[in-house]
N, C-alpha and C positions, 0 to 999 in steps of 0.2 A: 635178680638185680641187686648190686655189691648197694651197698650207701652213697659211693662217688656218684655212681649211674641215677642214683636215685634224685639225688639233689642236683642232678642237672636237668633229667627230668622235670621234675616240681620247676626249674626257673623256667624253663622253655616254655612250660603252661602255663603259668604265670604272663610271661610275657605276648603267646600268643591269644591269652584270653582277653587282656588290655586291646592289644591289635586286631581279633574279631570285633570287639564293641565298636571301634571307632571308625576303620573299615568296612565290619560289615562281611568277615570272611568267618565260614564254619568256622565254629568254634569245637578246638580239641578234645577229644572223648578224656575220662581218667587217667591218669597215671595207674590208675591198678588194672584195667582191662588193656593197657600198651603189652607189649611183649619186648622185650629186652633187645637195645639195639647196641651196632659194635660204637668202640666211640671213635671212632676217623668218621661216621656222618651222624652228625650228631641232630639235624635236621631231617631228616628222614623222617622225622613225625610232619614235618610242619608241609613240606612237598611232596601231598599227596596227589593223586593224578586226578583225584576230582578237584581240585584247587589252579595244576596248572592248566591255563587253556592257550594263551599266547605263546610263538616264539620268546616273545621279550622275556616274559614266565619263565619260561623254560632255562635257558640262557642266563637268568637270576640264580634260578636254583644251582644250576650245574656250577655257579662261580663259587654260592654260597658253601656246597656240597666240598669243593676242592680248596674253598680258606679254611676249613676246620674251626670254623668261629662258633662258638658257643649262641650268642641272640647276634640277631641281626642290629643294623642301625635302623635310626627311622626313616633314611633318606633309602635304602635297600627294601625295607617295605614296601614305602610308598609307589617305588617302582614296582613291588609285584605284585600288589593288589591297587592298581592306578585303576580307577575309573574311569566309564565308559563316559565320553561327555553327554552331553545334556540335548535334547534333540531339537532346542534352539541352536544349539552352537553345531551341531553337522548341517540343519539348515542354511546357516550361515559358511557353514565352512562348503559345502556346495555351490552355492549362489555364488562364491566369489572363485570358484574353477569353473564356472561357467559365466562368466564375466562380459565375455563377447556378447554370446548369446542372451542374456539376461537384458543388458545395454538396449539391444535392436530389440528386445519383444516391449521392453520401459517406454522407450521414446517415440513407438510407434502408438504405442495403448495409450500415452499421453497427448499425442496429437489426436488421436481420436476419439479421448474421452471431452476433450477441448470442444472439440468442431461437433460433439455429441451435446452441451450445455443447451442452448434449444428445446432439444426433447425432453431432457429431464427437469427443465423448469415446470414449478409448481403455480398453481394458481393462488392469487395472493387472498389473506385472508385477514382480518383483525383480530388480534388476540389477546387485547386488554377488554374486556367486554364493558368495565365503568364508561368506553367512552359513547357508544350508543349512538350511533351519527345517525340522523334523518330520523330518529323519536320524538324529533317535537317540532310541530309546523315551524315554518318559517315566520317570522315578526317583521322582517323591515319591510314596508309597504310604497307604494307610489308617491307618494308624499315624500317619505324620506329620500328616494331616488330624484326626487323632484326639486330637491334640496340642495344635491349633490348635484345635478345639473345648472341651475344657476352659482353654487359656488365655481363650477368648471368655466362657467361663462366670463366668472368675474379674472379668473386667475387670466384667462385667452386675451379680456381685454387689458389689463391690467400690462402683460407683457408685451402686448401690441406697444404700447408706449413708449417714444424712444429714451425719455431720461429713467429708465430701469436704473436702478444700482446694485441690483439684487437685495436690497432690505426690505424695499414693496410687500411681497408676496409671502413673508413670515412675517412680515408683519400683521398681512391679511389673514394668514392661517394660525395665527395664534390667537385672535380677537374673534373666531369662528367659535375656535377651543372653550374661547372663555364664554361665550353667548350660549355653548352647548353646555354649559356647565361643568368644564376642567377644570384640572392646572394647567399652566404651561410657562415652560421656562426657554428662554435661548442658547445654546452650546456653541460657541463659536469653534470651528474649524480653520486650525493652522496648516499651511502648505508645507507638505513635511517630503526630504526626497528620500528616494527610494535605492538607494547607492548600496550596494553587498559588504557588509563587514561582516570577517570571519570571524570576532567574536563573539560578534550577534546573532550566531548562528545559531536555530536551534534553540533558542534563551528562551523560545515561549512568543505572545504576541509583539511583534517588532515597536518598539516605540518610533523610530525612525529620529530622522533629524531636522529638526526645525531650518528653513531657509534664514539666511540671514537679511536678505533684500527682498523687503514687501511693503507693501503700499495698505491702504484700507481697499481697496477696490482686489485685495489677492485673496482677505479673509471668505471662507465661508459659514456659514449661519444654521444650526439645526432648530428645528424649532420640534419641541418635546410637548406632546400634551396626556393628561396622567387625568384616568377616572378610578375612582378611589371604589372596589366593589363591598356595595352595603351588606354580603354577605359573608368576608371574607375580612380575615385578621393584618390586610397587606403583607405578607410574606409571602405571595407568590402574584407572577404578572405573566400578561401574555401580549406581547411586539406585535403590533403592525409598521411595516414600515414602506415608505413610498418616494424613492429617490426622482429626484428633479433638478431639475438646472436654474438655479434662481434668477442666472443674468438673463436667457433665454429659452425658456419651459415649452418642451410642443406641444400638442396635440394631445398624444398617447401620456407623456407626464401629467398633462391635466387632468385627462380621465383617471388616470389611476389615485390622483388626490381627489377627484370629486367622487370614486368610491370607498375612498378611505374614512374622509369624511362622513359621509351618508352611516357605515357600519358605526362608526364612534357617538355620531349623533345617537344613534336609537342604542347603542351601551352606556350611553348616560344616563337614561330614563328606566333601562327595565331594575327588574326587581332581583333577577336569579343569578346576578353577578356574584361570582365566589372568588376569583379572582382580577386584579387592578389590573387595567388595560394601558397601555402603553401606545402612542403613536408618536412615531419618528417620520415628520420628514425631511429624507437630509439632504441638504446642499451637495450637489454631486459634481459642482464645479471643479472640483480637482480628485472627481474619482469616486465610484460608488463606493467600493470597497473601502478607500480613506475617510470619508466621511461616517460611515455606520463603524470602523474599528478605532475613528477616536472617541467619538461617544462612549461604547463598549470600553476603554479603556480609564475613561474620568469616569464612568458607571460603578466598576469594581475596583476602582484603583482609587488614587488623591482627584480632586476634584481641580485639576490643571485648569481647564473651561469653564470655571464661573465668574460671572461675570463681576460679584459682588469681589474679587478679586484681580480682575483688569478693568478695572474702572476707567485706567489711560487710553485704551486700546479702541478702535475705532468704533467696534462693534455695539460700545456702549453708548455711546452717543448716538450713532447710527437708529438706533431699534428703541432702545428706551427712552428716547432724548425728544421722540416726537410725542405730540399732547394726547394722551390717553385720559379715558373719562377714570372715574372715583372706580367702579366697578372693576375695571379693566387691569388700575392697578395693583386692587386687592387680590386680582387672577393672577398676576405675572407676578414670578420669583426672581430675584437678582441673583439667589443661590440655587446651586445642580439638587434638583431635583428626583428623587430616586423613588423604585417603588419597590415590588418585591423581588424574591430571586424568579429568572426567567423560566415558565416553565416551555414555553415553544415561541417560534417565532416565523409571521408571514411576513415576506417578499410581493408586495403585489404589483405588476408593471403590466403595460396593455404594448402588444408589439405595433408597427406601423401599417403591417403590412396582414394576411393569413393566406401567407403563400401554403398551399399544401391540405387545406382544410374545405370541406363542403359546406360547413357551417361555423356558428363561432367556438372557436376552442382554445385548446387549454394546453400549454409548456410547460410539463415541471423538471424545474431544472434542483436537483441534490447534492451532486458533487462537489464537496469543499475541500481544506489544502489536507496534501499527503492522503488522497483516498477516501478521509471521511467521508460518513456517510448518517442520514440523520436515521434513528428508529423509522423501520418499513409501517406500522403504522400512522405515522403520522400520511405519509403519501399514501396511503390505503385510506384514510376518511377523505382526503382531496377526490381520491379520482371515483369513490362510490357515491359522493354529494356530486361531484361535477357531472356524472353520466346518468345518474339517475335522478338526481334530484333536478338538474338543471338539464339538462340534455347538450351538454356541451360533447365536443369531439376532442378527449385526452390523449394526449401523445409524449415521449420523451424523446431524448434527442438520441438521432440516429444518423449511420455514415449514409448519405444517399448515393454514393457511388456503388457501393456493396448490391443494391439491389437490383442493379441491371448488370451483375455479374454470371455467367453463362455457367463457370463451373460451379456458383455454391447453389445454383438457379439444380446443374445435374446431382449436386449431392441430397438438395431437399429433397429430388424427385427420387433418388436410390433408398434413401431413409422412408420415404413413406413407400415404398412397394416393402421394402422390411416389413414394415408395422402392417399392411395390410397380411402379408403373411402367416405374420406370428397371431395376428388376430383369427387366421382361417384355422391356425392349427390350435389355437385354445381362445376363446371368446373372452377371458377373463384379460391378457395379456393386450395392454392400452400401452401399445407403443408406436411411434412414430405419430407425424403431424405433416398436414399439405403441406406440398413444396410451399408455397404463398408464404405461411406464416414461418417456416423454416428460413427462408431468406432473410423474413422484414426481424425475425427474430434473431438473427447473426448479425445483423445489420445494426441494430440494437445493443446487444453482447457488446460488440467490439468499438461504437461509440461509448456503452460506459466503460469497457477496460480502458479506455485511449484516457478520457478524461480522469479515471482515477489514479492512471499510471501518470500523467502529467504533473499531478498535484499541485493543482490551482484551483481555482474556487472557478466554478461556473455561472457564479452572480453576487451580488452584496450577502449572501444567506453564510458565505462561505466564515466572514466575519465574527457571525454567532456559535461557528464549531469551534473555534479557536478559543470560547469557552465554554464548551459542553453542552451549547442549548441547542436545541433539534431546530432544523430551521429549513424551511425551501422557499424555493421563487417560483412560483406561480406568474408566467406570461401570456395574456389572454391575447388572444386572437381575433377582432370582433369582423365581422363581416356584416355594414350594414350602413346604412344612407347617416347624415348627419340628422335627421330628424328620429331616428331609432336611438338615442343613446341613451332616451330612458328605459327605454327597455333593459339595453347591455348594462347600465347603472344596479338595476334591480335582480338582476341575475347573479351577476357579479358580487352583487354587496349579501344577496342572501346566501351563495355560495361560502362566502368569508365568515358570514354569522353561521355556520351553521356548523365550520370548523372551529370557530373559537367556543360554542356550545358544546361540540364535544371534548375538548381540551380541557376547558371548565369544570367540567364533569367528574376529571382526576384528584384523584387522592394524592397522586403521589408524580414520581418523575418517568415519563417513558422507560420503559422495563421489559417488558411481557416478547416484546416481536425483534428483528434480528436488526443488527448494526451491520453485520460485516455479511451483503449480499450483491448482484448484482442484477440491474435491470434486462429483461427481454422484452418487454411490454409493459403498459400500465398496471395491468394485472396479471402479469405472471415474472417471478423471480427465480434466481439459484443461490442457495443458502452456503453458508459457508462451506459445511459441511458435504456438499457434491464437488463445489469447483475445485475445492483443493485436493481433487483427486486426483485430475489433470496435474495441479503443480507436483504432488508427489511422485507421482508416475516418472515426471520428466527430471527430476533430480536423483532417485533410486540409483540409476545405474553410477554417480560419481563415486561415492565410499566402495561401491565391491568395483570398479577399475582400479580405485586409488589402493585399499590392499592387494588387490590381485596384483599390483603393480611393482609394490611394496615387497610381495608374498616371495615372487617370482626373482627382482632382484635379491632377497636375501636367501635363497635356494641356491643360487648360482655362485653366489661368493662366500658361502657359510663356511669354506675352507681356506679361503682367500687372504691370512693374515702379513700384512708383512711389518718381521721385525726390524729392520732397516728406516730409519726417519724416512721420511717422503720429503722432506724437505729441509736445508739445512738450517742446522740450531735445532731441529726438533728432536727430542731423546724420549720419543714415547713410541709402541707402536700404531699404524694406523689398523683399526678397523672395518672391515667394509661395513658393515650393519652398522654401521656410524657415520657413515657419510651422507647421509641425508641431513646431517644438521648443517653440511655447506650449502647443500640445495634449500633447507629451509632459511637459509639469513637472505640466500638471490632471493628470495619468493617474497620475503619480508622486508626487504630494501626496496624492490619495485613497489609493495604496495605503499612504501611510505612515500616515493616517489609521489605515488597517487595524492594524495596527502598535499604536497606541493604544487600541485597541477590545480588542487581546488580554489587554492586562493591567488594563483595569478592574476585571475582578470579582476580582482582585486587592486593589484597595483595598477594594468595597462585603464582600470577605467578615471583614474589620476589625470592620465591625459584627455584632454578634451580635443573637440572636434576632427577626431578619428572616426576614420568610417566604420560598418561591422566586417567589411570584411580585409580591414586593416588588420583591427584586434583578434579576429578569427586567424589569420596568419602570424602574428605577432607569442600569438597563442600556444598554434601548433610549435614556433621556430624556438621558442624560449622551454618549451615542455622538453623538446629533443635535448635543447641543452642541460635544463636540468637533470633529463637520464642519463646523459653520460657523465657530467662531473660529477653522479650520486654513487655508480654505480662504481666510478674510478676511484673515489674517495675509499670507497668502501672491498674494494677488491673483487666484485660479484662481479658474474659476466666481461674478465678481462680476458684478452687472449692470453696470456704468459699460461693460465691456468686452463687453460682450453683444451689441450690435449687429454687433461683425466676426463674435463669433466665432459664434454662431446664422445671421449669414446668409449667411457662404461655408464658415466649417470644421467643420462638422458631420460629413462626410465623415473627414476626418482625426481628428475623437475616436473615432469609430468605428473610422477604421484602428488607431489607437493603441490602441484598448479591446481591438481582435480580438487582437492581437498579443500583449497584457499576458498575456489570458485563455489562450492557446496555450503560452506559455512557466511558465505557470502549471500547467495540467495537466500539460504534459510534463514538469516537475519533480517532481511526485507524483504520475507513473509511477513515478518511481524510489524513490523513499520507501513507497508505497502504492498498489500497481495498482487495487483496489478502491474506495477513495475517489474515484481518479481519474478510474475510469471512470463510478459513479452521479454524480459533478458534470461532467462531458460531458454526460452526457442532460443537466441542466437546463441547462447553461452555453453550451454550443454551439448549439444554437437561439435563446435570447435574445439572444446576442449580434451571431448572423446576421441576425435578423428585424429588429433595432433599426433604426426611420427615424423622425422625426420628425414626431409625431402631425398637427402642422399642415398635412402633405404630403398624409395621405392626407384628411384633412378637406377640405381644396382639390381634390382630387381628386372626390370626391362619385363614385366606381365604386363596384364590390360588389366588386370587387378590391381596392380602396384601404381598403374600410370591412373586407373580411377580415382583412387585413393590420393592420390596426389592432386590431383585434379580440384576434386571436392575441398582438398585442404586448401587451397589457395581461392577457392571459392569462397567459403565460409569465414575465413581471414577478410578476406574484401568485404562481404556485406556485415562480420561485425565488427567493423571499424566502424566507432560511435557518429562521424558523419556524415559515413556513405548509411547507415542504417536508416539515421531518418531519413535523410534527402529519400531515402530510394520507399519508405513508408506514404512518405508527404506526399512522393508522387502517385504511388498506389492509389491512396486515397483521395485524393485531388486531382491534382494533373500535372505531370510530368514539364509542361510548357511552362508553367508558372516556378516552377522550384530556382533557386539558386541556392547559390554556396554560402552565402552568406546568411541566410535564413535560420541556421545553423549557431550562429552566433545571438540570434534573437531571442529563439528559441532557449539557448541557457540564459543568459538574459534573465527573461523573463524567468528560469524556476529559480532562477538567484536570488531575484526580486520577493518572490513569493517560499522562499524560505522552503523550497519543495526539497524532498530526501532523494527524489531521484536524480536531484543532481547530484550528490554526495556517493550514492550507489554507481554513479557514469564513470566519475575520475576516481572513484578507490576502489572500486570493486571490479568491474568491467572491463573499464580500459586496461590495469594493471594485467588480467588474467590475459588479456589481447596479447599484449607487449609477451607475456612468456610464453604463449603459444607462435607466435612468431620466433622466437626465442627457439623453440623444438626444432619448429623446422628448419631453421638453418643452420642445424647442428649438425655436425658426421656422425657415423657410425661411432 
């Protein structure tokens, strides 16, 4: 070997010892055990045959072999010793060539891990152990029930009386407060309306907007009584609270203030109080929920409602203005009143009626706005004090149409011969449950998805989640002559003591047990962690259509350049792998469409004495209009442009529409699992099925004609008004529905500041409009 040979040698190993280490390829033997090569291949060291294994190898070397170049570049490397990907990414790169397939196995396994939640509910269990429920007898006695019956008596006659003004009866229940040894101060309650501004959207608890025309006979009155716990520093408190109607109180209001009372009276006296007790009860003349969320707001906020600051106002003269003894007025505060931060908070209400129940029982109702949901412990010491301690019959709310339904009557009965099965073929395997409890348990299910996909509150409790304090409504049911209601008194009231005893008990804030769960029963739940396997199942298959879709158009055009403008004045070429940026501006104009659609009934509720389904028409005709002058303004979806984009990018609105709709639910997941999950059923299939009717028309199969079929199906039921109507009906009856129900229905989550209206017109509706959009595209 001459010296030239030698020191090209030496660079070659050199360079390929660098490129072993960071590649990862044999590294070169000596330069002293080489044998001397010619120099026209002066690589002949480096492409050995234990080195090449690919075509692509191969085909490197033979290029590198006939340039005569001395080292290679780094970008000639990295092609010849390119790595194998990573076996996430052939995973992935599989799943989305099998796209179809994948699609129909996803959305099958997610309706049926769905319609599976039943079985795989667990039995509910307590899992703060500080709270101890039913360790320590009950304290309130006959006596105190006996208390609380003649306060019932007095509030019954009192409203019997026809010059009521509604001050009577806080007046009476404040001078109770002060005999049992409170405080108590009065919260006046302004008529505030309830009208949808869009920038008050979303701001947190609505302040709302004071009327401007009212009288003293509009105001209403909270009357707050506060025991100060002798074992406890006052920085924490526990709510009862007991709505009533001051100008005209029934029955069932009074009882639930004569067990209000009865518990308060006997937390005034004992000893083991650790935390200040709080009783609300509020004037519900203008709304349960308004009365208990403006308290809550002069609570943690400016103290708007006190009184020692509207001195003018009716309220003060009204309440304070009558002759009070020395005692009474050392008890009343002119100023708000406050105690510690909330650690829980009771809802207590006795219904009119106990349709449904063989004895007296128990409603607890959880659901507050946007899904929340309070700590599962707190309703796990409700319904373990209520069923055992008291012997009450607990229940939550459920669709009663579901359970004289015939098919889900044959699926319990399919599910339990499974689980008998798998129980004959191994003893260990506890699966499936009687048809019975399979029904009442879907029945269940799909009452609390309904309610938490609604996002409204399902009683005044909903008030207390709007600042972080756990809270339920407890609705008793009593079945019993009017000479028993000492009895229900004392049931009731030791049921209430025996929750705020273990509440008491806590060191700290609810913590330990789950938030985000859903009801089957009183005692049995599904935890976040099962349900959201259904939602994931049924969103999967959108990212591997939307690359596969992607994958496919840019396979097909990858040669496709033209250097010719597309249009004139344009001096660049067009791309195909770049046209998706036209498809994503139409994708992104309609949604901001969406955008516009949310605050119209904003302007049309301007107008007064319009019927609903004026503005429900008014609605739909003004939304039409806004897509087109948005969409004209903006160039998307015009004809002049129709021809490219109908006959090659069809494909890619649909990538782009999969894509929108995916980022869409998976965002209200987090906001709302409920909502998310009933707009997957309709969203996830329309958006899979979407082709372009003309396709399967040209087609002329019973495939082509199914599939076309299905699309125009799935179009119809999810159009956001045929969906409910046609739900409403399911669940109810079909005879009762109208069209305009529809407009109520937003309404009301307008009102209550619910996110599934924000997910209807920007997410929903939008991905509607471009699946319609597909189909009545050409080829």
């Amino acid at each position: 070997m001459n010296e030239h040979q030698g020191a090209g040698a030496r660079q070659v190993l050199s360079h390929s010892s660098v490129y072993s280490s960071v590649f990862r390829i044999p590294a070169i033997p000596p330069a002293t055990s080489l044998p001397p090569f010619p120099r026209q291949e002066p690589y002949s060291l480096i492409f050995d045959h234990r080195l090449v294994q690919t075509e692509t190898q191969l085909q490197c070397a033979r290029e590198w072999r006939e340039s005569g170049s001395l080292t290679p570049t780094m970008a000639e490397v990295a092609a010849f010793v390119k790595p194998k990907p990573r076996p996430i990414i052939r995973i992935g790169l599989f799943l989305i060539s099998q796209s179809l397939l994948v699609s129909i196995i996803c959305c099958v396994a997610g309706v049926l891990a769905l319609l599976l939640l039943p079985v795989l509910a667990k039995n509910t269990y307590i899992s703060e152990n500080a709270l101890m429920p039913g360790s320590a007898s009950p304290m309130l006695s006959s006596a105190d029930a006996s208390d609380g019956h003649i306060f019932l008596n007095k509030i019954m006659s009192m409203d019997s009386t026809s010059t009521n003004t509604g001050t009577e009866i806080p007046e009476m229940i404040g001078k109770h407060i002060i005999e049992s040894g409170g405080e108590v101060n009065y919260h006046q309650i302004q008529p505030i309306s309830d009208n949808f501004h869009p920038l008050q959207f979303f701001l947190g608890p609505d302040v709302g907007i004071v009327q401007e025309n009212y009288s003293c006979t509009s105001y209403g009155i909270n009357t707050v009584g506060i025991v100060r716990a002798p074992r406890g520093d006052g920085k924490e408190a526990i709510v009862i609270l007991t709505p009533y109607n001051s100008v005209k109180t029934t029955t069932s209001e009074a009882l639930s203030l004569g067990v209000a009372y009865s518990v308060f009276s006997l937390l005034s006296r004992v000893s083991w109080l650790a935390k200040d007790i709080i009783w609300l009860a509020a004037d519900s003349r203008h709304g349960e929920h308004a009365a208990v969320a403006a308290w809550l707001r002069d609570y943690y906020a400016l103290s708007r409602g006190d009184l020692e600051k509207n001195q003018d106002m009716c309220v003060a003269s009204s309440v304070l203005g009558h002759e009070l003894t020395s005692v009474q007025r050392n008890g009343v505060s002119n100023g708000f009143r406050r105690a510690g931060t909330m650690a829980a908070a009771l809802v207590i209400k006795v219904a009119d009626s106990s349709t449904g129940f063989e004895k007296d029982g128990l409603k607890i109702y959880a659901e507050a706005s946007n899904g929340q949901m309070p700590n599962l412990d707190l309703i796990n010491i409700v319904n373990y004090l209520a069923v055992h301690g008291q012997g009450l019959q607990v229940r939550v709310e459920k669709i009663w149409s579901l359970l004289d339904s015939w098919w889900l009557y044959s699926l319990g009965e399919l599910q339990e011969l499974l689980g008998k099965v798998a129980k004959s073929l191994n003893p260990d395997w506890k699966f499936g449950i009687p048809a019975s409890d399979y029904v009442e348990g879907c029945a269940t299910l799909a009452s609390s998805l309904y309610n938490q996909a609604l996002g409204v509150p399902t009683g005044p409790h909903g008030a207390f989640r709007d600042f972080q304090v756990d809270s339920i409504t407890l609705e008793f049911s009593p079945r019993f002559s009017s000479s028993q209601r000492v009895l229900f008194l004392l049931h009731v009231g030791r049921l209430v003591e025996g929750v705020i005893r273990s509440v008491n008990n806590l060191l700290e804030k609810f913590h330990q047990s789950f938030f985000l769960y859903l009801m089957t029963s009183p005692s049995r739940f599904v935890s976040v962690g099962v349900y959201m396997i259904a939602f994931a199942l049924l969103i999967a298959p959108l990212p591997l259509v939307a690359a596969a879709l992607f994958s496919d158009k840019l396979k097909s055009g990858k040669d496709d350049v033209s250097l010719e403008p597309s249009h004139p004045g344009e001096s660049f070429p067009t791309f195909t792998a770049w046209n998706w940026l036209h498809t994503a501006k139409t994708v992104l104009i309609v949604h901001l469409w969406g955008a516009i659609v949310t605050i119209i009934p904003y302007f049309l509720s301007q107008f007064p004495n319009s019927s609903p389904l004026t503005n429900l028409s008014m609605w739909i005709a003004s939304s039409l209009v806004g897509l087109f002058f948005t969409c004209a303004a903006s160039g998307s979806l015009s004809i002049s442009r129709a021809s490219q984009l109908q006959i090659r990018e069809w494909t890619l609105l649909k990538a782009v529409t999969v894509t929108a709709a995916f980022i869409g639910l998976c965002l209200m997941s987090v906001i709302n699992y409920a909502t998310a999950q009933i707009g997957a059923l309709l969203l996830v299939p329309m958006c899979l099925m979407a082709v372009p009717l003309r396709i399967d028309m040209a087609d002329k199969t019973m495939k082509a004609l199914l599939r076309g079929a299905c699309n125009i199906l799935l179009v119809f039921a999810g159009f956001p008004p045929t969906a409910f109507l046609m739900m409403r009906g399911a669940l109810d009856s079909f005879e009762r529905v109208r069209i305009d129900d529809f407009w109520n229905w937003t309404e009301s989550l307008r009102a209550w500041n619910s996110a599934t209206y924000i997910y209807i017109c920007m997410v929903h509706l939008p991905c509607w409009v471009l699946c319609i959009r597909i189909l009545l595209l050409r080829r």
